[in-house]
VEXDREN-2710 file (C-alpha; in Angstrom, 1 decimal):
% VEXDREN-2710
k/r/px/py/pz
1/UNK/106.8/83.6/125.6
2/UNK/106.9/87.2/124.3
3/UNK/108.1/87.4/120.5
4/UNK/109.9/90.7/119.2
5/UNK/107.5/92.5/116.6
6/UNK/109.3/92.3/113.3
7/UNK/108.9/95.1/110.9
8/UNK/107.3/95.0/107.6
9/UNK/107.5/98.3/105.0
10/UNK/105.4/100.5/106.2
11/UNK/105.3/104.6/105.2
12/UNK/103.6/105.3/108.4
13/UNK/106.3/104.7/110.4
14/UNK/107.7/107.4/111.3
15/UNK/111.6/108.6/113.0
16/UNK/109.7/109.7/116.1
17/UNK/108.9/105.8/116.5
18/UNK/112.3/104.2/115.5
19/UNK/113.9/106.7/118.0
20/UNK/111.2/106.2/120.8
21/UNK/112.0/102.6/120.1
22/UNK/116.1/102.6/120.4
23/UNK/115.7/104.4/123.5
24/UNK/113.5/102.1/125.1
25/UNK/116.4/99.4/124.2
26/UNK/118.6/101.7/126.0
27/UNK/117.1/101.9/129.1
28/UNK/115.6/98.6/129.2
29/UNK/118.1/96.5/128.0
30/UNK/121.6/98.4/127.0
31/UNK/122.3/99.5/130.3
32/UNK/121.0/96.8/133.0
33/UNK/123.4/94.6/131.1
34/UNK/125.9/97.0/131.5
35/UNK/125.6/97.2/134.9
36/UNK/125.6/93.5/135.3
37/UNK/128.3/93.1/133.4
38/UNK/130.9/95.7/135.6
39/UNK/129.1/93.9/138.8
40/UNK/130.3/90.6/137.2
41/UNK/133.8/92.3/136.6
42/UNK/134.1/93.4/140.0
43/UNK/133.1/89.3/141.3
44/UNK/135.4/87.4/138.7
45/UNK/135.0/84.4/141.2
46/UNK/131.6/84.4/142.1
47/UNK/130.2/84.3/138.3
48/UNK/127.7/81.3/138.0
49/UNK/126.1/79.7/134.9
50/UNK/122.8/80.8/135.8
51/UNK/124.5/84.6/135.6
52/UNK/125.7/83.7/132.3
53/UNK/122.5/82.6/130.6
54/UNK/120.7/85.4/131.8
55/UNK/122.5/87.9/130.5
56/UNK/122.9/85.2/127.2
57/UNK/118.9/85.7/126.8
58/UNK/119.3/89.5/127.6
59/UNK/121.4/89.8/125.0
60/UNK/119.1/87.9/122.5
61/UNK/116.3/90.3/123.2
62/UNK/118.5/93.4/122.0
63/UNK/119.0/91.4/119.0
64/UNK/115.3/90.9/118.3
65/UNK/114.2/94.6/119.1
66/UNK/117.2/95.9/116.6
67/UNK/116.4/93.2/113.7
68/UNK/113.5/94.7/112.9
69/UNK/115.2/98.1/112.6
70/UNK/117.8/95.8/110.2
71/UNK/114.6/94.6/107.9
72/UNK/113.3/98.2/107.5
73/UNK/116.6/98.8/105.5
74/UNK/116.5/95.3/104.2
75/UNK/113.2/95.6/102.8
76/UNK/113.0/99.1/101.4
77/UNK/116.2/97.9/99.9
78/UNK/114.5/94.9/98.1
79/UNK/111.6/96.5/96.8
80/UNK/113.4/99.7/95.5
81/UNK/113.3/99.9/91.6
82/UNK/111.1/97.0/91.5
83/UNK/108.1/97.1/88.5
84/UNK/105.0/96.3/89.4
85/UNK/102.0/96.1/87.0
86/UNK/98.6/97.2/88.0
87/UNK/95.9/95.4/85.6
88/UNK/92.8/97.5/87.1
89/UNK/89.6/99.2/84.8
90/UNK/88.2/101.0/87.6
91/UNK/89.7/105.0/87.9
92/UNK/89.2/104.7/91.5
93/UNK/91.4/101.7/92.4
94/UNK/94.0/102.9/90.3
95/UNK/94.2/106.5/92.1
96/UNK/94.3/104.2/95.1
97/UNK/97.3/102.1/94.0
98/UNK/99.4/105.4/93.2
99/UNK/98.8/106.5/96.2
100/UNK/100.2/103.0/98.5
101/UNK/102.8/102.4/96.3
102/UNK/103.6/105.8/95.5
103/UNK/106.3/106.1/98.6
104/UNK/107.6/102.8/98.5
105/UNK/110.5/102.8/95.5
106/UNK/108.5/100.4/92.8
107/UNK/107.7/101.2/89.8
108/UNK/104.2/101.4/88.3
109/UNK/103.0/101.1/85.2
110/UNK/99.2/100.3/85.1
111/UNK/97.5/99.1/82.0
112/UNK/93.4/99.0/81.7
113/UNK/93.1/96.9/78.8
114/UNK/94.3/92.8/77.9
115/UNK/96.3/94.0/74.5
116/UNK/98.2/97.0/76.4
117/UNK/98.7/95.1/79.2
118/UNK/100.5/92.0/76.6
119/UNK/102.2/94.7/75.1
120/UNK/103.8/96.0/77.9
121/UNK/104.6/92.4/78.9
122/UNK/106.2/92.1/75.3
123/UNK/108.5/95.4/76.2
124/UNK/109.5/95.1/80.2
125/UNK/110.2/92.8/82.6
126/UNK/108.0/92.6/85.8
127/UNK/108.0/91.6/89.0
128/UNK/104.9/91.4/90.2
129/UNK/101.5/91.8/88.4
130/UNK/98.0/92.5/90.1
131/UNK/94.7/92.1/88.3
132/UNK/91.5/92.7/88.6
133/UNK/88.8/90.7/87.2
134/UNK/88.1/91.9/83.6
135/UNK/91.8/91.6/83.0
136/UNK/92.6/88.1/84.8
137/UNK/93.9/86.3/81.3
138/UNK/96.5/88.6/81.8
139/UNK/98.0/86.3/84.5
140/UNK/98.8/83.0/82.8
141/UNK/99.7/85.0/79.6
142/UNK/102.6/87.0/81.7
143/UNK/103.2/83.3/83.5
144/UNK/103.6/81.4/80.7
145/UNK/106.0/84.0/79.1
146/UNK/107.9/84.9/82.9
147/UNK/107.6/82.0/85.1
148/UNK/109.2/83.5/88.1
149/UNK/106.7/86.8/87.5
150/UNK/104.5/87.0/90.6
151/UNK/100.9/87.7/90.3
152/UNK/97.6/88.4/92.3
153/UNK/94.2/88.2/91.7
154/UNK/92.6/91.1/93.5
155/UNK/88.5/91.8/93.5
156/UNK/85.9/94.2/95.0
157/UNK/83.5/91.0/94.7
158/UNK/82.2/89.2/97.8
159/UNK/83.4/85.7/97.8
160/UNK/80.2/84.1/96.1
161/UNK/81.4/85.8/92.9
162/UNK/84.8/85.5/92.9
163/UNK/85.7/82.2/93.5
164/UNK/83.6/80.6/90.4
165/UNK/86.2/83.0/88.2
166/UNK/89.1/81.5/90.0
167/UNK/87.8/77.9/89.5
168/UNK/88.4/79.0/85.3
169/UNK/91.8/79.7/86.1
170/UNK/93.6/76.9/88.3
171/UNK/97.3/78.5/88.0
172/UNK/96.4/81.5/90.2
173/UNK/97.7/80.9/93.7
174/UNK/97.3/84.5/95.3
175/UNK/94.2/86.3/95.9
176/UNK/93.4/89.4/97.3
177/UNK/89.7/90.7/97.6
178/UNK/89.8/94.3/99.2
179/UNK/88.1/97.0/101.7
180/UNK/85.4/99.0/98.8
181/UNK/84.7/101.6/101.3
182/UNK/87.6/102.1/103.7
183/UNK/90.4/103.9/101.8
184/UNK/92.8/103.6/105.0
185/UNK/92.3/99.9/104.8
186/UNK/92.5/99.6/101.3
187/UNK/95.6/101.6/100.8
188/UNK/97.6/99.7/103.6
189/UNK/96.3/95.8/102.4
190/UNK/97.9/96.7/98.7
191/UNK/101.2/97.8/99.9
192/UNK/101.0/94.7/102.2
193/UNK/100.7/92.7/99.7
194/UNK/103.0/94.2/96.9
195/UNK/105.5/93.6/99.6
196/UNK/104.5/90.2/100.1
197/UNK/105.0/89.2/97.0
198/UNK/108.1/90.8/96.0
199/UNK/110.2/89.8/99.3
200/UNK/108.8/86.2/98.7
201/UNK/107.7/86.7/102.8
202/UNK/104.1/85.8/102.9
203/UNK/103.7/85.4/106.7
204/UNK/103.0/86.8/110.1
205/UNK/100.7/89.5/111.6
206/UNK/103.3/91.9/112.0
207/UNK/102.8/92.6/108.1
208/UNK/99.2/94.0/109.2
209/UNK/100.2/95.8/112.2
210/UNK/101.9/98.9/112.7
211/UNK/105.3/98.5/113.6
212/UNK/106.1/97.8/117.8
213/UNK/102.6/96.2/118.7
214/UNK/103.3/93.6/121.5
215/UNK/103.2/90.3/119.6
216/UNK/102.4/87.1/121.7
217/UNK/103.2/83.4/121.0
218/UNK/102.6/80.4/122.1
219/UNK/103.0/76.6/121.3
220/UNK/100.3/74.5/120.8
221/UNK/101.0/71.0/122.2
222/UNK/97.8/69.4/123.1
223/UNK/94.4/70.1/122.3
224/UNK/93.6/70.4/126.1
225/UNK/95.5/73.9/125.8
226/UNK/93.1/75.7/124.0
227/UNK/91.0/76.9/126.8
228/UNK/94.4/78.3/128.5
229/UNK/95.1/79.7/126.0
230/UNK/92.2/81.7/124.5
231/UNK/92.1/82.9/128.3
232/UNK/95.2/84.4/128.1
233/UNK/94.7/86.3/124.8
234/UNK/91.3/87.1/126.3
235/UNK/93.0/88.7/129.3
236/UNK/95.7/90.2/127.1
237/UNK/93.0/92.3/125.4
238/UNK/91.0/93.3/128.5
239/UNK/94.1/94.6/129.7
240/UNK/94.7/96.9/126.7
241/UNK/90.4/97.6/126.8
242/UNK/90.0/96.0/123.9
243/UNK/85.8/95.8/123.6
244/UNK/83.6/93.3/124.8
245/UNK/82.5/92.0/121.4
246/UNK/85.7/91.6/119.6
247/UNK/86.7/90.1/122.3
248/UNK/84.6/87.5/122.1
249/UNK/84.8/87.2/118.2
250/UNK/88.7/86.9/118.7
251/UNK/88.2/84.0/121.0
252/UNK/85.5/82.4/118.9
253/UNK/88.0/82.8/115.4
254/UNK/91.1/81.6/117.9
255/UNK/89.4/78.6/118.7
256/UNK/88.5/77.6/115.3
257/UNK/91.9/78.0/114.2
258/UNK/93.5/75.7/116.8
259/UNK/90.8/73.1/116.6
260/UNK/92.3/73.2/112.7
261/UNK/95.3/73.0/113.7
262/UNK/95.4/70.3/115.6
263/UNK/92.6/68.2/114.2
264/UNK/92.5/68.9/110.7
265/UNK/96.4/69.9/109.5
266/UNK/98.5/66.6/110.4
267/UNK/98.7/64.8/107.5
268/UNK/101.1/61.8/106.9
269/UNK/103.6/62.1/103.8
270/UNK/101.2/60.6/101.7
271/UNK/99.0/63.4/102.4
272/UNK/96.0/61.4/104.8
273/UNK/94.6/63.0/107.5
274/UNK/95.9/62.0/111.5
275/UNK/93.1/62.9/113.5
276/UNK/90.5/64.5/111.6
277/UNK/88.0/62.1/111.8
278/UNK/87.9/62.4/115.5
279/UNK/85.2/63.9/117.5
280/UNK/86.7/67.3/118.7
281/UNK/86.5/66.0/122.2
282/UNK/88.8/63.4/121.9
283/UNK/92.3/64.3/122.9
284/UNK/94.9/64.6/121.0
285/UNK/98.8/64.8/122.0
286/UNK/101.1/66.7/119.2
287/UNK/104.2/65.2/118.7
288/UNK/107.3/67.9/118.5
289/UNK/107.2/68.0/114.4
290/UNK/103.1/68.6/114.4
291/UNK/102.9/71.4/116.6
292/UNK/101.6/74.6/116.2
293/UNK/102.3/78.3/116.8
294/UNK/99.2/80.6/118.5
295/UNK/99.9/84.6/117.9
296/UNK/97.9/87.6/118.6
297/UNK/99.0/91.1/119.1
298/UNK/96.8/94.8/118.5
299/UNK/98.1/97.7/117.7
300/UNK/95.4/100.1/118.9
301/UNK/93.5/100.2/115.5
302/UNK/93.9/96.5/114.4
303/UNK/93.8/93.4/116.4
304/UNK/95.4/89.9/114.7
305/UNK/95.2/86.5/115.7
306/UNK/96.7/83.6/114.1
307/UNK/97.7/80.1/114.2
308/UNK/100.7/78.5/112.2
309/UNK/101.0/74.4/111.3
310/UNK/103.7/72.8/110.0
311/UNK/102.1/71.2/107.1
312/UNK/101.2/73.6/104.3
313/UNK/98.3/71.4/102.7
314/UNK/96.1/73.9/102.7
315/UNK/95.8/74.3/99.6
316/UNK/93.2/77.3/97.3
317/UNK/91.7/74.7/95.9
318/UNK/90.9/73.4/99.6
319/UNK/90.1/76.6/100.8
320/UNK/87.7/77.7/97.3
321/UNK/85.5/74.4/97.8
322/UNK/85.1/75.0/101.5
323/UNK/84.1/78.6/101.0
324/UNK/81.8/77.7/98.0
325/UNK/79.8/75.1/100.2
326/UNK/79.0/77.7/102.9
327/UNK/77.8/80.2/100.0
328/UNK/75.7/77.9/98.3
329/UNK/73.7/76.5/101.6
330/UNK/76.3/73.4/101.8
331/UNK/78.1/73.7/104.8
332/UNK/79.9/70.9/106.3
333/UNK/78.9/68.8/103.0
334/UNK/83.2/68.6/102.7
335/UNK/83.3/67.2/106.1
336/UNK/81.4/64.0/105.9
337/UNK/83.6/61.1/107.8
338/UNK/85.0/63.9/109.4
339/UNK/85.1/65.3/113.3
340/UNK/84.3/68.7/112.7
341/UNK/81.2/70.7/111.3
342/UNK/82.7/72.9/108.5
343/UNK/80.9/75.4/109.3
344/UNK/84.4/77.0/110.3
345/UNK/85.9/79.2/107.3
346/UNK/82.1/80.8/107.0
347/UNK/81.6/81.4/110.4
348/UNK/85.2/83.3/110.3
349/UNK/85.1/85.3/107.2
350/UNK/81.3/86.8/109.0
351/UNK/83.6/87.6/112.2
352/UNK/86.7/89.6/111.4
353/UNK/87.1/92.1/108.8
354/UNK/90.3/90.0/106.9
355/UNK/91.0/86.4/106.7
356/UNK/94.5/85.8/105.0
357/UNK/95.3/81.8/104.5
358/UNK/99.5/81.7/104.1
359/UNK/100.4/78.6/102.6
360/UNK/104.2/77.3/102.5
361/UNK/103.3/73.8/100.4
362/UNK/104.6/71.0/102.5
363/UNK/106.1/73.1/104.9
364/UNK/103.7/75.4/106.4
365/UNK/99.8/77.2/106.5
366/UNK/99.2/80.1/108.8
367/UNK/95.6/81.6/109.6
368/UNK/95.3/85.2/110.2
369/UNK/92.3/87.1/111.4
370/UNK/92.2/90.9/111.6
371/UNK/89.9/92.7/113.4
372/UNK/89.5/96.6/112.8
373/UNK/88.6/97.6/116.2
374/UNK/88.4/101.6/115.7
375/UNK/84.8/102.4/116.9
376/UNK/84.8/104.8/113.7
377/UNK/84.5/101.6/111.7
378/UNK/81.7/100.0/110.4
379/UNK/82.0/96.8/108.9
380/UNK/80.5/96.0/105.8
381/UNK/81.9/93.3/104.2
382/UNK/84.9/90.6/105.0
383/UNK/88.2/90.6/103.1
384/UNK/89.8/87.2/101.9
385/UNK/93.5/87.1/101.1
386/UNK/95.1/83.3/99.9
387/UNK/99.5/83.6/99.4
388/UNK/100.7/80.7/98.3
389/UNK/104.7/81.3/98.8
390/UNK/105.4/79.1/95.7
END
């Protein structure tokens, strides 16, 4: 099944592409159901069911190619006026931060210091607050003050040194670790995330991707599907020319995240684990309320792939231990009694260039791997982002 790409703010998209876009609803859609329609009109007696639900789903694919025309409004509307504060000592991440948010209707007030940051605090309200790592303690002070105030935690540092700093402070529940040198990167993941936070919508790839890229999903019922599956998205990206090697790395993140999804995230409602304790070659049926969602979708520059449970127990805490024991020569030490090696957040933060974990408690966790697939690139290191959509 095709999905519709939904838009997410984005200055780079430009009139050229929203007009390319309604045109291509005109010709593809708009007018073949026009045509169908005065055929109908002209065989009043001849008009079948199946004639009617085909033009029913016709008519549902014009309304997902114009939504996301809808939420371009919709979210520039939401975010205009909106104050964010930028907690950042570094000259060159702030000049940065003007720059993404500079287009985008917030406002920005950015403080390099713990008493002008609490003074500000003291004098405005805000709705969102990003930090960096020598002004973290501004977080809980602007949380215990604003409760509904919406923070990040956002670091140059590899993951090695970041995540003993978040262990000191337990009621931060979004991180953001960012792209040192690629400015283009950089400058797209902090509007992404501003965004993020102020709409309250922390998932799907389409917030990574340029607007229009051909998103694909699938659901995953049985863990004998993975192999069709990473197959398809493996034949998806030949087609496009996608290279060899991020081909493969896409396959190899895809099937880590499905083996999670299916092994690992059913949980009862007291929180136990279904099936994780099984070898990964057992099979395993999901019933309708634990089945997952498999996406992937490029946009020329950026390649995504994702996979979306319906539990949400993936919690930082979870995802902090696991990426600790792979740092300090641990791995799999979490996973003892368990089916599967742990080796499998590591192995995907060396892969692809950003791992985001979305987390809906209780309700929902979504993976997302990007790959930056320019061959002007040259990765250095890995990106983590955590949302928890609290």
């Amino acid at each position: 099944m095709k999905e519709s790409p939904m838009f997410f703010f984005n200055p780079t998209v430009s009139k050229e592409q929203i007009l390319k876009k309604l045109g291509s609803l005109n010709e593809d859609f708009v007018t073949p159901i026009r045509h169908e329609l005065e055929h109908l009109l002209g065989h009043e007696g001849t008009i079948t069911r199946q004639h009617l639900e085909q033009l029913i789903r016709e008519v549902r694919q014009v309304e997902e190619i114009i939504t996301p025309i809808h939420s371009l409004y919709l979210t520039e509307q939401l975010i205009l006026h909106k104050r964010v504060m930028l907690a950042e000592t570094h000259r060159r991440h702030q000049s940065i931060a003007k720059m993404a948010l500079g287009g985008s209707g917030v406002e920005l007030d950015i403080v390099t210091s713990l008493e002008e940051g609490k003074q500000l605090l003291r004098e405005r309200n805000y709705d969102v607050l990003c930090a960096n790592a020598e002004l973290l303690r501004l977080i809980p002070y602007a949380r215990r003050h604003y409760p509904e105030i919406k923070s990040v935690f956002m670091t140059s540092q590899p993951a090695q040194c970041y995540y003993p700093v978040l262990q000191q402070f337990p009621s931060i529940s979004n991180i953001v670790t960012r792209h040192e040198e690629d400015r283009t990167y950089y400058l797209k993941n902090i509007l992404t995330t501003v965004s993020k936070l102020i709409t309250g919508d922390v998932f799907g790839i389409d917030k990574y991707l340029d607007w229009g890229a051909d998103i694909r999903v699938s659901s995953v019922t049985h863990s004998d599907q993975r192999d069709d599956l990473i197959d398809e998205m493996g034949g998806f990206l030949r087609r496009l020319g996608v290279r060899k090697i991020f081909k493969i790395r896409a396959e190899m993140v895809a099937e880590e995240f499905l083996m999670n999804a299916i092994y690992d995230a059913p949980v009862n409602e007291d929180g136990t684990a279904r099936y994780n304790h099984l070898p990964r070659t057992s099979p395993v049926q999901l019933i309708p309320e634990e089945r997952a969602v498999f996406r992937y979708a490029c946009d020329g520059f950026l390649l995504a792939v994702a996979v979306e449970d319906p539990f949400g127990s993936f919690s930082k805490e979870i995802a902090l231990n696991y990426l600790e024991s792979c740092y300090t020569g641990r791995a799999g030490s979490l996973n003892q009694n368990k089916g599967g090696a742990g080796l499998g957040l590591y192995q995907v933060m060396q892969m692809c260039d950003l791992f985001a974990i979305n987390v809906a408690p209780g309700e929902r966790t979504e993976m997302v791997a990007i790959f930056n697939i320019d061959p002007n690139y040259t990765k250095t290191t890995s990106s983590f982002h955590y949302f928890n959509r609290d």
